[in-house]
Structure formats: structure tokens, C-alpha cells
C-alpha positions in Angstrom: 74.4 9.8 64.4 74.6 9.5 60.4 74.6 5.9 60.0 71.2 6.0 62.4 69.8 9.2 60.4 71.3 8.4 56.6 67.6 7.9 55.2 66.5 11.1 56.5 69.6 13.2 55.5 69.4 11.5 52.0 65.4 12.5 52.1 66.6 16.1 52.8 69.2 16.4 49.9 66.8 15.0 47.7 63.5 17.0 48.8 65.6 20.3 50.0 68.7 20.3 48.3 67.1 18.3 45.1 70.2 16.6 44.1 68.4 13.2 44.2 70.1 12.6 40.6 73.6 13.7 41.5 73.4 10.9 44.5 71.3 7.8 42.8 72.5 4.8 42.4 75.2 5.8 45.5 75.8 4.1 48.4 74.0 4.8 51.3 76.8 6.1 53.0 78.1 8.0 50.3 74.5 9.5 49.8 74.3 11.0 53.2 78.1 12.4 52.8 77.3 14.0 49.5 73.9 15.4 51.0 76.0 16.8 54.1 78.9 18.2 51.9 76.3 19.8 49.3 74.6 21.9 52.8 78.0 22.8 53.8 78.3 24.5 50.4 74.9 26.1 50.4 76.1 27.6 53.8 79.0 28.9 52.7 77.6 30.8 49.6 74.9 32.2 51.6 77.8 33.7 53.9 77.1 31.0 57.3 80.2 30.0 58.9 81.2 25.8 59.0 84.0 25.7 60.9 85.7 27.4 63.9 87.8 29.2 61.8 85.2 30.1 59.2 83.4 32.1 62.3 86.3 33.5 63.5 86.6 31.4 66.7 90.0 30.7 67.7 90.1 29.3 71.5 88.0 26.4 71.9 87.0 23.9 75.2 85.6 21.3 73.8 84.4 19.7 77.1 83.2 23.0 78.0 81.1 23.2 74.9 80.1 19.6 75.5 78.8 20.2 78.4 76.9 23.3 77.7 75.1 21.2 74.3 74.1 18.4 76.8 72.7 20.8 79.0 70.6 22.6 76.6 69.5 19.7 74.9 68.6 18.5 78.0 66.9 21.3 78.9 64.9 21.4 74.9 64.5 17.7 75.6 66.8 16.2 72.2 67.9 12.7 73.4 70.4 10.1 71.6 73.9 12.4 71.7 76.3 11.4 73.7 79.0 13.5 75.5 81.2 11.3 73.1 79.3 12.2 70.0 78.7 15.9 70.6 83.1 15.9 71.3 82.8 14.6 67.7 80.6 16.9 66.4 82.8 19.9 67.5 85.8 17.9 66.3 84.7 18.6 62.8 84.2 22.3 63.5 87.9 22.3 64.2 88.8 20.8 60.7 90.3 23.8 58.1 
């Protein structure tokens, strides 16, 4: 969903995250990235998991997780995720 969402992640790194100078003059693109990458830090120095392996979680289904996610978003009405896009959303979890 980033290229559809890019002005409102950008909005949060620069209101939230206020690195609005360390991503002017950037791409859009490269904004959002930048904005995403500095949240994964702030995360990870707070002590919150990113990644499978950074929670511990070994054994994943992704369809099974898929299908769960669709279900409760669903259920919390969220629209505009895809079984496709919330595969790639635990994709990333699995990354190192």
C-alpha cells in the first residue's frame, strides 16, 4: 500500500518522527522508505520486535496468517489489503 499511502507515511516521519530535514528534497519514494526505516529503528530501541526472528517466532504459515489478518480486518472493517498484499506484508517479517 506505500505508493498509495507515501504522503501520509512522509506526514508521519515529519510530524511524529520529525525528521522532515533528514528526508527534504528526497524522492517521494525514498521519503516514505526513510520514514518506514527510521520507525523500524525507534522500535527496536524501545525493545519491540520487527521481524519474525526479532520476536522469537520460528515456524511460520503464511496463508494461515493471511487468512486470520483478512478475517479480523474484516471483522474491524479495514478494506484495501489484499490476500496478495498481506502475504507481502509477512514476507518482510521473514527478512533477517
Amino acid at each position: 500500500m506505500k505508493p498509495h499511502i507515501a504522503h501520509r507515511i512522509i506526514r508521519f516521519g515529519r510530524e511524529i518522527l520529525g525528521i522532515g530535514a533528514q528526508i527534504e528534497g528526497l524522492p517521494e519514494p525514498e521519503q516514505a522508505d526513510r520514514v518506514i526505516e527510521a520507525l523500524e529503528s525507534w522500535y527496536r530501541r524501545i525493545g519491540t520486535p520487527v521481524t519474525f526472528k526479532e520476536g522469537g517466532i520460528v515456524n511460520t504459515d503464511i496463508d494461515a496468517l493471511t487468512k486470520q489478518a483478512l478475517q479480523l480486518g474484516n471483522f474491524w472493517g479495514i478494506q484495501g489489503y489484499s490476500a496478495e498484499d498481506v502475504k507481502k506484508i509477512y514476507e518482510l517479517c521473514r527478512r533477517e
